[in-house]
N, C-alpha and C positions, 0 to 999 in steps of 0.2 A: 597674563598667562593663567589658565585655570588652575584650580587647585590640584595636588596631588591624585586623589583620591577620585574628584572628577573627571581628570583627566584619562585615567585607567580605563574607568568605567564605558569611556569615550572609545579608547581604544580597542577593547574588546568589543563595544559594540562594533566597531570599521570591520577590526578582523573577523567577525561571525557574516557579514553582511558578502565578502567574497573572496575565492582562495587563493590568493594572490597579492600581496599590495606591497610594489617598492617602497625603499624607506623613505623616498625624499617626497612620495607622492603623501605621505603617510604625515610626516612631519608638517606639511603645508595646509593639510588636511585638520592638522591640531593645535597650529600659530605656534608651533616647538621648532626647536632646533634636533637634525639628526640623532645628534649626542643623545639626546634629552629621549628620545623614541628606544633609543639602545635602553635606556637605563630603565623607561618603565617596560619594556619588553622582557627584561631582568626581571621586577619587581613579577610581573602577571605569571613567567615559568613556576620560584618560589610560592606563591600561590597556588597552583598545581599545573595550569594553563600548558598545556605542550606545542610551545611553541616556535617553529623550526624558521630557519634561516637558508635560503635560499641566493646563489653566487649568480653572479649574469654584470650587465653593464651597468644594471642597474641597481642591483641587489636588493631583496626583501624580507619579506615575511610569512607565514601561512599559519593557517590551526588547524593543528594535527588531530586524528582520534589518538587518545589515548587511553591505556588502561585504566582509568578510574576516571568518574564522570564529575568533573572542578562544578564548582557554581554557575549556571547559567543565567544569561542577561535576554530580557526579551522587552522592547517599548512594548507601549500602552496595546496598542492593535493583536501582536504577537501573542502577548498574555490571554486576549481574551478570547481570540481565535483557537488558544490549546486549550482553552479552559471549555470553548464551547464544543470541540472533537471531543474531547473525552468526556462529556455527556453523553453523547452521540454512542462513542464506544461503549458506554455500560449496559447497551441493548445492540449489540454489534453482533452476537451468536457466536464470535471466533472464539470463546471461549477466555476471555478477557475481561469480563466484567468485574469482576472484584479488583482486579490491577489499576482498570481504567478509575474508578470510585476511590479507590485509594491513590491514586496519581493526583487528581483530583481535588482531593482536599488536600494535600500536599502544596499545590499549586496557592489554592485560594487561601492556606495560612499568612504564603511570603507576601502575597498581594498587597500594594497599600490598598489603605482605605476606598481611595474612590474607584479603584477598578473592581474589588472585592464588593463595593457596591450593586456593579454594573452587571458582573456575573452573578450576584444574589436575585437581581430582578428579571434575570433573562435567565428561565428555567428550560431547558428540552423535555420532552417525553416524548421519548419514541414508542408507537405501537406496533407493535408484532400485527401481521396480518393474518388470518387466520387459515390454518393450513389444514390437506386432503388428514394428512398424517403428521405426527410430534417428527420436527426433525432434531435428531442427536446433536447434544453441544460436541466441539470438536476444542481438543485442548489447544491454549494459545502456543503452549513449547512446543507440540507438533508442527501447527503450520510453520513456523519461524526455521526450523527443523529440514522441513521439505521444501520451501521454499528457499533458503539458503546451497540446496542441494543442485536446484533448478539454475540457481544464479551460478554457483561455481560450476557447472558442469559438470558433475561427481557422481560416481555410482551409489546408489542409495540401499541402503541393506535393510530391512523391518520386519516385523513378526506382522501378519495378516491371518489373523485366524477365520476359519470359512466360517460359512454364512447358518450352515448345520453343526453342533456344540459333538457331531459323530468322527470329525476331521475327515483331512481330506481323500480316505480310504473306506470310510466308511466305519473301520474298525477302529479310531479313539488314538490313531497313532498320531506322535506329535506330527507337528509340520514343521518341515525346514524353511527358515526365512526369504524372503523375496529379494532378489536381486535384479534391479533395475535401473535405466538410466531415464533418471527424471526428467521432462519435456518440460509443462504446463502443470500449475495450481489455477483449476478452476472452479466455479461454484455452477449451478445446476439445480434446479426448483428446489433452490432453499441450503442444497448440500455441498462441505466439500469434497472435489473430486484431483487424484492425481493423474493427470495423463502421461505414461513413460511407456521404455521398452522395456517387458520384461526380455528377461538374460538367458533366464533358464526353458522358457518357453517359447524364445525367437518369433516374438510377436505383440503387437499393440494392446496396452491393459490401460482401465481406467480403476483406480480404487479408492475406493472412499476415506477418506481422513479420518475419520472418526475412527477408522477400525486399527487405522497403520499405527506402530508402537519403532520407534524410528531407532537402528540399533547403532553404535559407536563403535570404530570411527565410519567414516565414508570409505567408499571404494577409492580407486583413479579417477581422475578426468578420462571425459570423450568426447567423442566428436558427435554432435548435434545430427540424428537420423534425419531425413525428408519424413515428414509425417504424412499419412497416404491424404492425399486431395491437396497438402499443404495449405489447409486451413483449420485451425481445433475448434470453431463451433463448429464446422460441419462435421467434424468427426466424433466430435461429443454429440450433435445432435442425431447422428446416424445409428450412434453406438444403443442411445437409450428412444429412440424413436422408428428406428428402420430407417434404411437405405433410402434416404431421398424424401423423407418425411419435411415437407411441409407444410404445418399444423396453421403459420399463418401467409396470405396471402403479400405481407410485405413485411421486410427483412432487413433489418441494417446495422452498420456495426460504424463505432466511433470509439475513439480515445478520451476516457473521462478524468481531470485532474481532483480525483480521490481516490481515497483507499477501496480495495475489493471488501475489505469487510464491511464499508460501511454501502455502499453500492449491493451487496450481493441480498441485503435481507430483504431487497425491496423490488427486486427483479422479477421472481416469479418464475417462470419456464424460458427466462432469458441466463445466460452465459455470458461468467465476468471471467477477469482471464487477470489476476494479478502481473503487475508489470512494474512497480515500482512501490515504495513505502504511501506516495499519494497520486497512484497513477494506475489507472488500471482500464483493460479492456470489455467493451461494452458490446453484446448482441441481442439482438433486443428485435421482436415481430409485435407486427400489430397486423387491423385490418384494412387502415390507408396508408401510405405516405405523410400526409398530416397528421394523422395521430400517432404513429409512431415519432416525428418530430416533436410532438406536444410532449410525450411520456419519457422523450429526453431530454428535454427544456427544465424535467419537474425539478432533476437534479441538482438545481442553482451553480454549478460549477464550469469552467471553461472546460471547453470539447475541440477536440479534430474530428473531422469527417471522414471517415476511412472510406465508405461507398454504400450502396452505390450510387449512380448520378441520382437516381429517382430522390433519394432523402436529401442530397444538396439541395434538387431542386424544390422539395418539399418546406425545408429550411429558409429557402427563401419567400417562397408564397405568404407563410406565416409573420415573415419580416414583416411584407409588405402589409400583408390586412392587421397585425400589431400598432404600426405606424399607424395606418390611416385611423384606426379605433382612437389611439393616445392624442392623433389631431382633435378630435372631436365630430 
């Protein structure tokens, strides 16, 4: 039987790995007996671990979120892959770069030696590409803010000051905040953008993040409107290009297994559509079907093909001359 202390470390790794796990499968899993699972499941809550017991035929375990954030466990692979996003993050534009740098070396203190190694010799630089115009950092608590609002379905309440410092009369009178029900966080040559209903104007607004100042608490929940065409690039691209703007001659959209910040600074006059912490929406023109596949390829990450056929079959032409190139 492993030792105590090895044996924990074992267990928390299982329990992080999936949310769910009977005791008995748990126990076989660590050459312990049930008892013995009770007991370090004890020892890991004490250490702060929130960790809940669930009843059934089989009964088990799960790991909870909890209010305060216990020590985490990540192998070798885990460690270097956080270590290497938040490189990545400290030129991400969400307004996170000192968090991500200080997350960071936080990270690479605990490190042993040889992974602290690995991450010393494998440095990122991100380069900004260079843009028409400076686009505004947008604060990290914002997006986090709006996008939480978007997930619960919440009416979103924020200060939006207009675009002229004369408000919105002209004559310097304050404004009353915005009351809207959040859709879509999306990005947009460089920027980001909220798509919701406003409340008070009974009609589709998009506004920029950088300006929204998000107030507390949230409204109610509601019910999800049909957005007109029910699709948000084409409504984002309608909004800032005209009805029916199509600038390129080919058009497609997929699901990318990364974050929008880190996706969005690199896009250009394409539209990322936040969907998850490392998952977000991709629409993205070019001038062929090929090279629109190529310019989603760049992103080294696993993708769905959302449509349409042309880029499946685009996707595939490139398999094939890939292969034959990698034969020789």
């Amino acid at each position: 039987m492993p030792k105590t202390s090895a044996r924990l470390l074992a267990l928390l790794s299982l329990l992080q790995a999936r949310r769910d796990w009977p005791g008995a499968l748990l126990a076989e899993r660590l050459g312990v007996s049930p008892r013995t699972v009770r007991r370090d499941v004890d020892r890991l809550r004490e250490l702060g671990y929130p960790i809940a017991a669930f009843k059934g035929p089989d009964g088990g375990y799960r790991l909870d979120a909890g209010t305060e954030l216990p020590p985490l466990l990540f192998d070798d692979e885990q460690a270097v892959a956080l270590a290497v996003a938040l490189q990545i993050a400290t030129a991400s534009g969400a307004g996170i770069e000192e968090a991500a740098a200080r997350a960071l070396n936080t990270v690479r203190q605990v490190m042993p030696s040889r992974l602290r190694h690995r991450i010393d010799t494998f440095q990122v630089t991100a380069v900004e590409r260079p843009a028409a115009r400076a686009n505004p950092r947008v604060d990290g608590g914002v997006l986090m803010a709006v996008s939480a609002a978007v997930h619960a379905r919440e009416v979103l309440r924020f200060d939006y000051p207009p675009a002229s410092p004369a408000g919105a009369d002209g004559g310097g009178a304050p404004v009353p905040p915005r009351r809207v029900e959040p859709h879509h966080l999306v990005t947009w040559g460089g920027r980001w953008y909220l798509v919701a209903w406003d409340l008070d104007r009974a009609d589709w607004r998009t506004f920029r993040a950088d300006r929204i100042t998000p107030r507390t608490p949230t409204g109610p929940r509601f019910t999800p409107r049909e957005l007109p065409g029910g699709d948000v690039a084409a409504f984002v691209a309608d909004r800032f290009m005209g009805a029916g703007g199509g600038d390129w001659p080919c058009r497609g959209e997929v699901i990318l297994a990364l974050p929008a910040a880190a996706v969005s600074r690199y896009t250009g006059d394409g539209l990322v559509e936040e969907l998850g912490p490392d998952r977000c929406r991709l629409v993205l023109g070019s001038w062929s079907w090929p090279g629109l596949a190529a310019a989603i390829g760049r992103f080294d990450a696993d993708f769905e093909i959302v449509g349409p056929p042309e880029l499946r079959d685009a996707f595939a032409h490139l398999a094939r001359r890939y292969t034959a190139a990698a034969a020789g």
